[in-house]
C-alpha positions as CSV (number, residue, x, y, z in Angstrom):
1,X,-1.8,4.8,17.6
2,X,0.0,5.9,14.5
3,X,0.9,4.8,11.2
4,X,4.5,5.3,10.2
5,X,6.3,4.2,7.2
6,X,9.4,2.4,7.4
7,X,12.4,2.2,5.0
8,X,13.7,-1.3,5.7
9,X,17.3,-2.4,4.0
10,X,18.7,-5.3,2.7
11,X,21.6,-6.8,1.0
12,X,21.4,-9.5,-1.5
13,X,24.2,-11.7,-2.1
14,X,23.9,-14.4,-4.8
15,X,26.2,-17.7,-4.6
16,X,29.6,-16.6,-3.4
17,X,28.5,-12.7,-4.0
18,X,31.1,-12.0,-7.3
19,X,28.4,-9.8,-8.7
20,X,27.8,-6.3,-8.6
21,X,26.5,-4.8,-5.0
22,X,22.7,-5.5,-4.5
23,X,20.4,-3.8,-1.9
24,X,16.9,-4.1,-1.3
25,X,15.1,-1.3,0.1
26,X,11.5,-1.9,1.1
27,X,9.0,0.3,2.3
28,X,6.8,-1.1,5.3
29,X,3.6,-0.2,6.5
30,X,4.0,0.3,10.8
31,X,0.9,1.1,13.4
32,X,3.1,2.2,16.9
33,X,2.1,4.3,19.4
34,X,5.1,6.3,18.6
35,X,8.7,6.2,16.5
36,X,10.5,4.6,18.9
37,X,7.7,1.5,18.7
38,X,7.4,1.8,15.0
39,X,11.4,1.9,14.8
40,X,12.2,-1.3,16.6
41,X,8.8,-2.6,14.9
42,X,10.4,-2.4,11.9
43,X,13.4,-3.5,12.8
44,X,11.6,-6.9,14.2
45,X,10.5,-7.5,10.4
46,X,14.2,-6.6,9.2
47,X,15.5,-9.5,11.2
48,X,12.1,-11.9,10.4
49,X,13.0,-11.7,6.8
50,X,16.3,-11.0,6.3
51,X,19.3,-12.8,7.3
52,X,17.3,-16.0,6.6
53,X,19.0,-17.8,3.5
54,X,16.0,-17.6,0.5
55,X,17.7,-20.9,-1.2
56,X,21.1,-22.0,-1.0
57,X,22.3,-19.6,-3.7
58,X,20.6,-16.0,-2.5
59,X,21.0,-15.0,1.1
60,X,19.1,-11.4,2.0
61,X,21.0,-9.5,5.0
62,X,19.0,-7.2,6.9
63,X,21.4,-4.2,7.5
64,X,18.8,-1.7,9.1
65,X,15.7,0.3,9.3
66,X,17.3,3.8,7.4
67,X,13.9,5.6,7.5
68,X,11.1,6.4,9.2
69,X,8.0,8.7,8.3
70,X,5.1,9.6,10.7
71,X,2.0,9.9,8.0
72,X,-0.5,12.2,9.3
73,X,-3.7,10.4,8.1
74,X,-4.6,7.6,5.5
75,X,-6.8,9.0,2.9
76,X,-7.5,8.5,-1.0
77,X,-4.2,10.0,-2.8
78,X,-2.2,10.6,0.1
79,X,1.3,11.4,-0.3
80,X,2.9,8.2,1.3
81,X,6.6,8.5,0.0
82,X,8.7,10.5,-2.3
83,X,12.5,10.8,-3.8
84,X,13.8,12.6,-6.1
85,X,16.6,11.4,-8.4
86,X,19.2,12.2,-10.5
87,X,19.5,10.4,-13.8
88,X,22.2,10.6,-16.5
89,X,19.7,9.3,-18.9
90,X,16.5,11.5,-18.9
91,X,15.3,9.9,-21.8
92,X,15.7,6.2,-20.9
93,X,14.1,7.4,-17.4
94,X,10.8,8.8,-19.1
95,X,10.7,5.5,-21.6
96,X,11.1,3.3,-18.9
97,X,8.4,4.9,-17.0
98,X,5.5,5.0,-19.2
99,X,6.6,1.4,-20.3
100,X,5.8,0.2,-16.5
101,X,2.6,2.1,-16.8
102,X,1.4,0.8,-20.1
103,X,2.0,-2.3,-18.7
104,X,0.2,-1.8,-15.3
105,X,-2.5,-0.5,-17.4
106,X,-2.6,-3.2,-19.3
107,X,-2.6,-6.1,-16.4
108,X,-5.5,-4.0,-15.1
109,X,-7.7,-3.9,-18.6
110,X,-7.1,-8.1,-18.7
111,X,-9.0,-8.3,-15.5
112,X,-11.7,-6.6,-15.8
113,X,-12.3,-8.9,-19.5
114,X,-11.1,-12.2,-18.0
């Protein structure tokens, strides 16, 4: 058995769907014996969660399973998923970044004093 991870795909559409184009991509955890198993695995969970309406004004489509990565072993630091991106706004990127961090650091500091 194997541990793959799985880039499941959905579309939101909100009330009568005049909004901009939203997607949601998720990335699962899968144990299969192989891809084929962990493929239609995830697919299972696609179609479990998606095309189910959430209320009566947001419905999530599953569209598809769009990747799939085999991970070698499940250690402390491992590598699980990466993407590169192209931004227009460098700046705003790097701000936006530490901002989630400061903030995850901060949730995490609350905790340990509550």
């Amino acid at each position: 058995m194997n541990w793959y991870l799985a880039k499941i795909n959905f579309r939101i559409i909100c009330g009568a769907g005049n909004h901009k184009p939203q997607f949601d991509e998720q990335l699962r955890l899968i144990f299969a014996t192989d891809s084929l198993e962990a493929f239609y695995k995830a697919r299972l969970i696609g179609e479990k969660e998606g095309n189910a309406e959430c209320s009566a004004q947001v419905k999530w489509i599953f569209l598809d399973v769009s990747e799939l990565h085999l991970l070698s072993e499940l250690t402390d630091g491992a590598e699980l998923y990466s993407n590169v991106r192209e931004e227009e706004e460098p700046d705003l990127y790097i701000r936006n970044t530490k901002k989630r961090a400061a903030k995850l650091l901060e949730a995490g500091l609350h905790v340990l004093t509550d």
